[in-house]
Every structure is written in C-alpha cells, then in structure tokens.
C-alpha positions in Angstrom: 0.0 0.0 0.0 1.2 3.5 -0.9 0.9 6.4 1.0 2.5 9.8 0.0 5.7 10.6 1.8 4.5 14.2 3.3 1.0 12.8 4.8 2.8 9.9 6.2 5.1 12.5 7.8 1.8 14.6 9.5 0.6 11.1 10.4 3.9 10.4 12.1 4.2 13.8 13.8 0.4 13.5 15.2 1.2 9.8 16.8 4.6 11.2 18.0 3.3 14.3 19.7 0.1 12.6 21.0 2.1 9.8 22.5 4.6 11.2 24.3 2.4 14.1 25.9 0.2 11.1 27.4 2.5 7.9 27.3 3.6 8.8 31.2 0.1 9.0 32.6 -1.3 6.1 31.0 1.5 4.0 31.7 0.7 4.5 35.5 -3.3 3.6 34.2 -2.2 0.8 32.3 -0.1 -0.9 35.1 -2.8 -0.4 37.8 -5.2 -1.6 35.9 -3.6 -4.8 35.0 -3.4 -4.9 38.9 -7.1 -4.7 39.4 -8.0 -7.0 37.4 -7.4 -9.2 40.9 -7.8 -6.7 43.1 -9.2 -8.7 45.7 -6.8 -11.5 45.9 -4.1 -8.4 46.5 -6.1 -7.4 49.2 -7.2 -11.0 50.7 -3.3 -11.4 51.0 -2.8 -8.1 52.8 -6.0 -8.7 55.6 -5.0 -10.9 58.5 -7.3 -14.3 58.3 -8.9 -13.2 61.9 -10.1 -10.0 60.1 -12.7 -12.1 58.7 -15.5 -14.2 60.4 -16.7 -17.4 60.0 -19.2 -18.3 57.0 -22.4 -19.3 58.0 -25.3 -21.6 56.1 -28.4 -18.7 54.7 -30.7 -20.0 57.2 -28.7 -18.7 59.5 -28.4 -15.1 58.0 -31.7 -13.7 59.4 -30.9 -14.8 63.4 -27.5 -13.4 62.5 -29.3 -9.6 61.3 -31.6 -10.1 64.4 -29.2 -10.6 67.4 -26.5 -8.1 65.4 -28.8 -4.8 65.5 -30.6 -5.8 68.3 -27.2 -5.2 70.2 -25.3 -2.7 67.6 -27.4 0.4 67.4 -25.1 1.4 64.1 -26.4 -1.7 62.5 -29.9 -1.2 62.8 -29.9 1.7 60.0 -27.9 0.1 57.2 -25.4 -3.4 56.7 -24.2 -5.4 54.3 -24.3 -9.8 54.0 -21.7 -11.4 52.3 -22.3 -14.5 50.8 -20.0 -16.9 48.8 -21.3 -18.0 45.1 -20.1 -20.9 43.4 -19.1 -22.2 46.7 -15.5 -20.3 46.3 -14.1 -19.5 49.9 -15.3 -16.2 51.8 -13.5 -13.2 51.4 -16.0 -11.0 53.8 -17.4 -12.1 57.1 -21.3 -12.4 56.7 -22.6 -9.4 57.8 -20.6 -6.0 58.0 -21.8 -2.3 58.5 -19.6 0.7 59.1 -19.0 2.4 62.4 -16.6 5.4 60.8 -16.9 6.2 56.8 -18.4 4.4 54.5 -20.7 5.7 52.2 -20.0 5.7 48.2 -16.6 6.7 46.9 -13.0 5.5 48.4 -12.9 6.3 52.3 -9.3 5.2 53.9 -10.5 5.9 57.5 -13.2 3.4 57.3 -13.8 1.2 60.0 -15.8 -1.6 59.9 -17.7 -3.9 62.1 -18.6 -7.3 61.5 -20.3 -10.0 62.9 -20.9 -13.8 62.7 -21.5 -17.0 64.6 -19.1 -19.1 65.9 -19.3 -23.0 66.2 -21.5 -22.8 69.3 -24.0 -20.2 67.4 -23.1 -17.5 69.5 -23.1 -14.0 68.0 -19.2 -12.6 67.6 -18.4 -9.4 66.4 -14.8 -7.7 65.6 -14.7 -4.1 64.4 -11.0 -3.4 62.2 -10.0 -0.5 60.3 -10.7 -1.5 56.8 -8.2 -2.0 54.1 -8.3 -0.8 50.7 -5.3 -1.8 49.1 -7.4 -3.1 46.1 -9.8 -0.2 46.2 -6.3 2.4 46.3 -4.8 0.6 43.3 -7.9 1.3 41.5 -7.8 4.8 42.2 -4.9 4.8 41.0 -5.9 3.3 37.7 -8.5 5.7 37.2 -6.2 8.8 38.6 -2.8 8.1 37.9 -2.5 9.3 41.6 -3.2 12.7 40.7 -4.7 13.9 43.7 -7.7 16.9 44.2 -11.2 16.9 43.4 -13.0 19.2 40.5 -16.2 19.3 41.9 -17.4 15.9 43.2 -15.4 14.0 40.1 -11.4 13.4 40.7 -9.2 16.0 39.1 -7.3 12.6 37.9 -9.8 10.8 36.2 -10.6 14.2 33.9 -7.2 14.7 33.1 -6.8 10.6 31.9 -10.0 11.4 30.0 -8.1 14.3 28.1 -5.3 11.9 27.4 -7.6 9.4 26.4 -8.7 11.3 23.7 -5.5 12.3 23.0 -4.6 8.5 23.2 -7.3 7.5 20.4 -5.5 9.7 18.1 -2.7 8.3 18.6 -3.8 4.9 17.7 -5.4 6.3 14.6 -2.7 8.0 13.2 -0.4 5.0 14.4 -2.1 2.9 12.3 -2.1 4.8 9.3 1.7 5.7 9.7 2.5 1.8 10.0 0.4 0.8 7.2 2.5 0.5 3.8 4.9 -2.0 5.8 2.5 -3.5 8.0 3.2 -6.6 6.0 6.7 -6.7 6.2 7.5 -5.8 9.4 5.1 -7.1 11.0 6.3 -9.9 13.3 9.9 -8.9 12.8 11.8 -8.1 16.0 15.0 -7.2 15.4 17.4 -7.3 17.9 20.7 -7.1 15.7 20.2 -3.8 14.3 20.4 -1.5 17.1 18.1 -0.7 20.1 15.7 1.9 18.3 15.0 -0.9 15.5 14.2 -3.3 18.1 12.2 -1.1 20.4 10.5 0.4 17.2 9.3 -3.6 16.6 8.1 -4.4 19.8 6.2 -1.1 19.9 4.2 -1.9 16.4 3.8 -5.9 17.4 2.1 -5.0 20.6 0.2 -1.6 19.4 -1.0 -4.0 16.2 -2.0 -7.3 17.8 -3.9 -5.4 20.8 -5.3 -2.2 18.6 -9.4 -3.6 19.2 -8.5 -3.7 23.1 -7.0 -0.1 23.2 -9.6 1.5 20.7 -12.7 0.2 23.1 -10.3 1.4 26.3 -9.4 5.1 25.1 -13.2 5.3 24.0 -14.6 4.3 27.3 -12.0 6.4 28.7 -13.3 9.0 27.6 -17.3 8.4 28.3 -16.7 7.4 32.0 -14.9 10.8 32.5 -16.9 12.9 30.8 -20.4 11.5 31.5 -21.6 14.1 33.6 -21.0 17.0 30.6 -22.6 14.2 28.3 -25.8 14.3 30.3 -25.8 18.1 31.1 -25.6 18.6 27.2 -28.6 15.9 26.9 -30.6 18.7 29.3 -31.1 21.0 26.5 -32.6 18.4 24.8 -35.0 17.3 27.6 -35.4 20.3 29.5 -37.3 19.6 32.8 -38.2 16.4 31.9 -36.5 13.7 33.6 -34.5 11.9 31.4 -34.7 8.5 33.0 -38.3 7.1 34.6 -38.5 7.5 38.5 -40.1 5.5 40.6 -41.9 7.2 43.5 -40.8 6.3 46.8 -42.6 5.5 49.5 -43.2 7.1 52.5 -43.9 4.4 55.2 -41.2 3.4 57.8 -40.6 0.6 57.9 -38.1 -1.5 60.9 -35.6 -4.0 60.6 -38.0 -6.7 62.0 -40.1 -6.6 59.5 -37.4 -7.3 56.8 -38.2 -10.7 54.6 -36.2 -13.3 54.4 -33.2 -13.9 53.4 -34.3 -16.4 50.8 -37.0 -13.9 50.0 -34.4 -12.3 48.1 -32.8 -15.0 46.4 -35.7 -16.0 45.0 -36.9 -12.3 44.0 -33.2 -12.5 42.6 -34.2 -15.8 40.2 -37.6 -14.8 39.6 -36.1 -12.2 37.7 -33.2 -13.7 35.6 -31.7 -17.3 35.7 -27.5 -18.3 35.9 -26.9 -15.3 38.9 -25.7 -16.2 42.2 -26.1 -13.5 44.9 -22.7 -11.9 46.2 -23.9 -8.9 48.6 -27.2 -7.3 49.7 -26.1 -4.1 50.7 -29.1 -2.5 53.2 -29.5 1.4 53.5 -31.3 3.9 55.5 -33.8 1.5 57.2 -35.2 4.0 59.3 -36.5 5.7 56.8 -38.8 6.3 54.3 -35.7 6.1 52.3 -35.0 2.8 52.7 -33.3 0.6 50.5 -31.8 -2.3 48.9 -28.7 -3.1 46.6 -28.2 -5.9 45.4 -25.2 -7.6 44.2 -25.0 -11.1 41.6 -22.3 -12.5 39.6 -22.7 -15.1 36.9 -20.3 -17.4 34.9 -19.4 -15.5 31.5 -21.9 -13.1 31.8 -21.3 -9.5 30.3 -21.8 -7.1 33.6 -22.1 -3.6 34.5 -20.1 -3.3 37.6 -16.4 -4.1 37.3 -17.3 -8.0 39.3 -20.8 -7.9 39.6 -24.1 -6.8 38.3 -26.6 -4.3 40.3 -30.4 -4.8 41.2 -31.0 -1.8 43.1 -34.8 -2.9 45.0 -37.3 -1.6 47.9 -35.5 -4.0 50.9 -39.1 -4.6 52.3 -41.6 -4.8 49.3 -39.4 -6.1 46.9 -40.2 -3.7 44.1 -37.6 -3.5 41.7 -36.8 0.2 41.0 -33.5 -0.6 38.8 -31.1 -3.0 37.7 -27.9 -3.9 35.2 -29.0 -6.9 34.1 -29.8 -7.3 30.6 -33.9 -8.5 30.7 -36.6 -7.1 28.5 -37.8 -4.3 31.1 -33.9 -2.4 30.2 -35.0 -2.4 26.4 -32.2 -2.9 24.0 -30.0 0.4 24.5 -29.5 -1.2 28.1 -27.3 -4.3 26.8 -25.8 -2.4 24.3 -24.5 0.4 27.5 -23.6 -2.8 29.3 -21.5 -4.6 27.0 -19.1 -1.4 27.0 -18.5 -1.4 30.5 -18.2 -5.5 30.5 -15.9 -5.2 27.9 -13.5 -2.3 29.7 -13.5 -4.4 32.9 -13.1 -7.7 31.5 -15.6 -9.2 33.4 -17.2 -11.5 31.1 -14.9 -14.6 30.8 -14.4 -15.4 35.0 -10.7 -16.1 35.7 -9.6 -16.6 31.8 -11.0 -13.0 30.9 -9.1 -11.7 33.6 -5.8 -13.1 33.2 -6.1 -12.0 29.5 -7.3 -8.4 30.5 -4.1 -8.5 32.9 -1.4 -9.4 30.3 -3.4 -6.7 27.4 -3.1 -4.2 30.5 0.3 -5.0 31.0 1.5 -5.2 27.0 -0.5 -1.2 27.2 2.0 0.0 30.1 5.0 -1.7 28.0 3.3 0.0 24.7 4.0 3.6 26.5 7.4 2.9 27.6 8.7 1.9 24.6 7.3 4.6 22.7 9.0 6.8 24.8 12.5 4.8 24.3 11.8 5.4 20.8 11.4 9.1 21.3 14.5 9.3 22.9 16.4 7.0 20.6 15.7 8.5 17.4 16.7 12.2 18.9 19.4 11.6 20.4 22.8 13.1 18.9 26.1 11.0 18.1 28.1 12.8 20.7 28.2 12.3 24.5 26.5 15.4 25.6 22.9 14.9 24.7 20.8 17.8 24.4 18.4 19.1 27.1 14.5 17.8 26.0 16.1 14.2 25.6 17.7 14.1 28.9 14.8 15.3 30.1 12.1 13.4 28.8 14.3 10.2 30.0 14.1 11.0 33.5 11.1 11.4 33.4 10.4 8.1 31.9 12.6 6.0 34.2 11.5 8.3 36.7 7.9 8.2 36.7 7.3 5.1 35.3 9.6 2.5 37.1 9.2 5.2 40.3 5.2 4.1 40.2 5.5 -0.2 39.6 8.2 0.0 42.8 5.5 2.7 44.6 3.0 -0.4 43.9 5.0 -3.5 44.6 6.5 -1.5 48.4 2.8 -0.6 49.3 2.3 -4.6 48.7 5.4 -5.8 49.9 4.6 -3.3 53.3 0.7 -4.6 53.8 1.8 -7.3 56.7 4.6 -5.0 58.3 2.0 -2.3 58.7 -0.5 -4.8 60.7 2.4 -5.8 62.6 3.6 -2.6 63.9 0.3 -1.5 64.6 -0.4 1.6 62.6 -2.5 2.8 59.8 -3.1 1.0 57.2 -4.2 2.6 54.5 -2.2 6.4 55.2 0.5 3.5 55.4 0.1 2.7 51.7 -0.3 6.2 50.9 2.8 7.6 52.5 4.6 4.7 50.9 3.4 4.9 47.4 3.9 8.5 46.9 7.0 8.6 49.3 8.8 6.0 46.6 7.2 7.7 44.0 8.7 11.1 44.5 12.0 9.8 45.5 12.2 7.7 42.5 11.7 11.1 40.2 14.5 12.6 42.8 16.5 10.1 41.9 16.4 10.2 38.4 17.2 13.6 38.3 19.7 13.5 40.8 21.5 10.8 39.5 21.0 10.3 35.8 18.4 8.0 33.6 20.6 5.3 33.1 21.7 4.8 36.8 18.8 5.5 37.8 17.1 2.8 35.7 19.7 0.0 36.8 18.8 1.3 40.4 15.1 1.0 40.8 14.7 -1.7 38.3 17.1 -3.9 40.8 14.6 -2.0 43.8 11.8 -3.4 42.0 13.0 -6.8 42.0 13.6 -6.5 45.5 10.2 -5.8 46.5 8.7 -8.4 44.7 10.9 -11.0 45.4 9.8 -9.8 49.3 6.4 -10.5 48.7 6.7 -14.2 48.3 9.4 -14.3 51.6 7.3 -12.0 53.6 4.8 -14.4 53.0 6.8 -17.3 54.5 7.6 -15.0 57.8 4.6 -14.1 58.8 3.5 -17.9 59.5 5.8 -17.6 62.5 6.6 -14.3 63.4 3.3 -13.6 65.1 1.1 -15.7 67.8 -1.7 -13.1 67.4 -1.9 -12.1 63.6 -2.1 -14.9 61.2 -2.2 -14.9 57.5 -4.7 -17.5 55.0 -2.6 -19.9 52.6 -4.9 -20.2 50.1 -4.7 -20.4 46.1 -6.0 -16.4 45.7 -3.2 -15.2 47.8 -0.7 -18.2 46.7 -1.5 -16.3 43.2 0.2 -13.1 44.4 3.3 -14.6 45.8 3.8 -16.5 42.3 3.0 -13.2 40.1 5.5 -11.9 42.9 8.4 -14.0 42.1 7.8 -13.8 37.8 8.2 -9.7 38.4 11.0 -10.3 40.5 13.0 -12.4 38.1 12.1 -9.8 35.1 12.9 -7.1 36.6 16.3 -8.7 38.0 17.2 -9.6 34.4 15.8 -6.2 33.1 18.7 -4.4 35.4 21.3 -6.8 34.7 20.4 -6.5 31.1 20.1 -1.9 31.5 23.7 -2.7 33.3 25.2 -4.4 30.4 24.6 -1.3 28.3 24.9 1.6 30.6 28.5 0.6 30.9 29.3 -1.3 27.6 27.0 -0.4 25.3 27.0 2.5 22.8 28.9 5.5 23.7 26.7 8.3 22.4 23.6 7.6 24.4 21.5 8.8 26.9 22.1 5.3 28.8 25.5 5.7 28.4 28.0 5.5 32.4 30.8 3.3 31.3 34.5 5.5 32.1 37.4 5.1 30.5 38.4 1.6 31.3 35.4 0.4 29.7 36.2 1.5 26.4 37.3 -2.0 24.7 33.6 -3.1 24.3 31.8 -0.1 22.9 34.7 -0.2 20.1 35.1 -3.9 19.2 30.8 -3.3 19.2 31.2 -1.0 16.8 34.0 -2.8 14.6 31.2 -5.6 14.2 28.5 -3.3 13.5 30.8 -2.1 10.6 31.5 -5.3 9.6 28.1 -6.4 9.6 
C-alpha cells in the first residue's frame, strides 16, 4: 500500500506528539489496571485471616441480622451480608456495616464492624479498620495518583479522560503511519540492528496485535470521564423532563423486624433472571422512608455492569424493583448495548480466563508507553556524548515516573503485613509509601542520571517483589496473634510476585550491560574510560556487519 511521503510524515508527527504528551500518565493507568484485574486477591493477602468471620449456612443469615442490630445500634440503620457464590471461599465475614466512613466513593479511614456466629452459634463481632489496598490501586488506575477533586469528580480521572482522547488519536494516526509495511514488518523483531530498530518492533507488534482492546479502552475512557458533561448537554434536549423514569418512593417506615427473608431475596433474585448467584445485599437507611436495597450477583461469563458484579437496586421490604444492570426485557435494547461497553473495559465477562487475558493486554499497554518513549528518545538523540536538554529530560522522566510508580506499587504490597504488625494505619500507610517511593524515584532520576537511575530501581523493584513471596513465608511464624490465609488467591500473588522479580532482576542486569558497555553516544550511556574496549570492538562488528 502506498501512501504519500508528506501525509505519512503529519501522520507520524500526530502519533509522536500525541504519544509522548500522554505515554507517562497512561502507563501509571495501564499498570494499575492490570493490577485490578485481581484486586481482591491483593487485598485478601494483605488482611489478616482473623479479620474475617466465620461463613455461615443462609438459614442462619436472618438470626445473624436479628441478634447483630438488636445489640449494635449502628447496624440497625444500614449493613451489608456477604455470601460466597459458586461455593468459592469467603472473602468478607457475613454481615458487616460501618462504624466510621463508608458511604459511596474511596474512604481510607473506614472502620468496619462485622459479625458472625461461631461453632456454638453465639453472635461474635470484631470491628478493624478496613483495608483498601485493592480499592487504592484502582484509584490509582482511574487517577494516575493525581490527587484533588474538580467538583465531586477526581481532578485525575478528567485529566486521563483528556489523554484518552489524545490516546485514540494516537492509535489512529499510528495505524495509518504503519500501514505501507505492516506486511513486512510485522512480526519482525530485530534485535541485531540496534536498540531503536528493536524497540520500534516491539512497539508496532504490541500496538498491532492489541489495537481492538485499546480502541474500546481510550473510547470508554473518555465516556466514563466525561459522562456528567454528556448528560448536562442531553438537558437541553430534555429540558425539565427527567431523562430516566423514576419510581416514587414510598413514605412508610418501615423496621428492621419486618425485613423478609433472606431467601426472599434470592428467589426475587431468580424470579427475575436465571445463571446469577447473589454476592452482597447491601441494606440502607432502614429507618426511613428512604429505605433501600442493593443488590449484588455474579454469573459465569456473563457481560456485567459493575467491574465483578451486576446491580439490582430494589425496595428491601416490598421487593419492588426500581433498577437494575441486568440485561432482561424491562432495560430495552439500548441497556445491553451500554452494558457490553463497561463488561468489555473491565473484563468481566470470561471469570478467571477474561481476567488473566485483561491483565497481560493491561500489561503489554503499560509496556506499549514505555517503549514509545524509548523510541522518542532514541531517534533524537545526537552521536556525541553530551545529549541535548528535552532528551535528557524526557528520559528521567520516563525512568522516573514510570519505574518510580510499579516500585511505589509493589512497596505498598510488599509493606501490607509490616503495617499490621507494627500497629499503625493502614491505608495512610500505603499512601505515604506509594507517593514517598514515588517522589523519591523522580528525585533520583534527576539526581543521578536516567541510566543509573534505571539500573537502580529496576534492581529495587525486584527486590520488593521477590519480598512479597518471603514475607509471606515469615509471617506464618513471626506472630502468635496475627495470622495470614494460605490459600490459592493469595498463593496467586506470591507467584505473580516472584515472575516480576526475576524480570525485573534480568531487566537491570540486562540496563547494566549497556549503561557501561553499550553505545557511547547515548543517553544510557556510564561506562568511564576503562570500559572503552567493548563499545569499540561493538562498533568494529556493526561495521562489519
């Protein structure tokens, strides 16, 4: 296919300049949101096993409601049950309500109470400060850990949406650029004719192979940041009518003995669509005429709303339905169609082989952005030591930012069970850690260089993970009081651990290698003057080549 030279040049400017204005911010997005993709493993491995109660049969979940806010007054207005579909272990107690925070949003000073019955049937109840790992590595995916609020919506999560856009472009004009020797060069990787020829490979086999998953991501992007200006331009349209149907609400109270139950609501559940297993019914104002009920299922390859779980929002004590996620003939056919965008953003539609794949695209789109950037970098850099300023700028900032935010993540991680141990707070724990590594990383870089900077935190990072897996194995004896679970979901962590340890191990003896015997004029260039033998017998083959 032939393209003509100058509009394959404005092509190649466009994805250039879009790319490397945004590659930093949705490499942070990228990573995290590889991460979330098991969230709650991460933070089933962080929480002690005693933070969580006993399961108990549903027979016994309406005794359990009873005897709980007959003797916790905070309980009697709003709680949440925990069940355990597909008989997969329990990674809540039964019934939980908050005592400090809650509420909708991310709240790190949450403390939660929760309750069960132990093997004699007696009521037990344990109130611990509740940890969001899982929730704050999500944030972080939607943020990019820019902090500050723009109203109620995240100062992060508009700025992501900006790059997004900016991000789509990219792809487009990518495309278009690549296209007269997409044939060619398409599964070539190069590794004998220099670093940009190699990097400029890998770039174009992972931006090709994955271009449907980051088309419907940048798209979504955009929508979930921007919904709010979407709807206020729909109000011109609709004026002061309502642009979805509202149920009136009732305006009887209602008390919490008078509740149905509990198998009241699984079968309201099945009456209303088959293959969904309830996960949580979440109770709310009680003592009001505002009461009501949210309702949680999962099903096995089912295309859903939430990022785990679909939503049936319903009066707790009549049982009318006032809205729900799941795709049934009352939602029409514009309701599916919504639906199957989010499903296909969180990857929730193919259980535990969806989200393995959604993890490794999520991780090929952080390694997309970096080695853009290397491009970037490679193909301006000068043949002479000195490099000019934007280069040696732009490559701190990439080592920087991006290897400061994976060893930001993997500390938090590694610090979870150290944190319960000492006693302090958890989640301004992770917090001070994540953006205390952070900013010393981008101090670092610019203190001490890109290249030794990237041989530095890329060992740092295999430190940490390789901690995870060890820290795991110590805290099975280092504490009579706190004890960790063993079980495949946090097992899962410790492996992923140790495979990030050993690439990021290799990845700095490999950054090593070159900083001090690879090509002279570079960027990633520390060797001194004893090292000089292998750059030139390097070059006397490249000649000779």
């Amino acid at each position: 296919m032939k393209i003509r030279s100058d509009i394959l040049r404005t092509y190649q400017s466009i994805h250039t300049w879009t790319g490397i204005t945004t590659g930093l911010l949705l490499f942070i997005a990228f990573f995290a949101g590889a991460l979330t993709m098991f969230k709650s493993p991460i933070t089933q491995w962080a929480m002690p096993e005693n933070h969580v109660l006993p399961a108990i049969s549903v027979g016994q979940y309406d005794e359990l409601v009873q005897q709980a806010t007959a003797q916790y007054e905070t309980a009697s207005n709003g709680f949440t049950l925990h069940f355990a579909p597909h008989q997969s272990p329990m990674h809540h107690s039964p019934m939980t309500w908050y005592e400090q925070g809650g509420g909708r949003g991310l709240s790190i000073d949450s403390h939660l109470r929760q309750a069960s019955f132990n093997k004699e049937g007696e009521l037990v109840s344990v109130a611990n400060q509740q940890n969001v790992l899982g929730d704050l590595i999500d944030q972080l995916h939607r943020t990019a850990g820019i902090p500050g609020k723009a109203g109620h919506e995240d100062i992060g999560v508009l700025v992501l949406g900006v790059a997004s856009a900016l991000y789509f472009i990219a792809l487009v004009s990518g495309v278009i650029f690549l296209l007269p020797t997409l044939v060619k060069s398409f599964f070539s990787l190069r590794q004998k004719k220099g670093a940009n020829r190699f990097w400029l490979d890998t770039h174009n086999l992972i931006g090709i192979t994955s271009l449907p998953f980051h088309l419907l991501i940048a798209w979504t992007v955009v929508v979930f940041a921007f919904h709010d200006m979407l709807y206020g331009g729909l109000s011109l349209i609709y004026g002061d009518e309502p642009m979805f149907e509202r149920n009136g609400g009732s305006k009887q109270v209602y008390s919490v003995a008078e509740l149905p139950p509990v198998e009241r609501y699984f079968e309201a559940v099945g009456d209303m669509v088959e293959g969904y297993d309830i996960v949580s019914l979440t109770f709310a104002d009680l003592a009001t005429p505002r009461a009501r009920l949210s309702i949680e299922v999962a099903g096995d390859g089912k295309l859903q709303r939430a990022a785990e779980t679909d939503i049936i929002a319903m009066h707790p004590f009549t049982l009318d339905v006032t809205y729900s996620t799941l795709s049934i003939p009352e939602n029409g056919a514009f309701g599916p169609l919504v639906k199957s965008f989010f499903a296909l953003h969180f990857g929730n539609f193919a259980n535990d082989t969806g989200r393995w794949i959604y993890f490794l695209l999520g991780m090929m789109g952080a390694i997309l952005f970096y080695t853009g950037n290397l491009l970037w970098l490679e193909k301006r850099r000068q043949k002479q030591a000195k490099q000019s300023r934007s280069v040696t700028i732009m490559a701190k900032l990439t080592i920087g930012v991006c290897l400061g935010s994976v060893l930001g993540v993997a500390t938090s991680i590694l610090a979870s069970k150290w944190l319960y141990l000492a006693g302090v707070d958890i989640n301004l724990g992770y917090i001070a850690i994540y953006y205390g590594v952070f900013v010393t990383s981008v101090a670092l870089t610019f203190w001490r260089g890109a290249a030794k900077s990237a041989v530095f935190l890329q060992a740092f990072i295999g430190l940490a993970c390789a901690g995870i897996p060890l820290t795991t194995l110590i805290s099975q004896w280092i504490h009579e009081n706190i004890h960790w679970q063993l079980v495949s979901n946090t097992l899962t962590v410790d492996v992923v651990a140790l495979v990030f340890a050993w690439i990021f191990f290799h990845a700095a003896k490999k950054t090593h290698r070159r900083a001090y015997y690879g090509e002279r004029n570079s960027i990633w260039y520390i060797g001194h003057s004893d090292n000089t033998q292998q750059p030139q017998r390097t070059e006397l083959v490249k000649k000779s080549t």
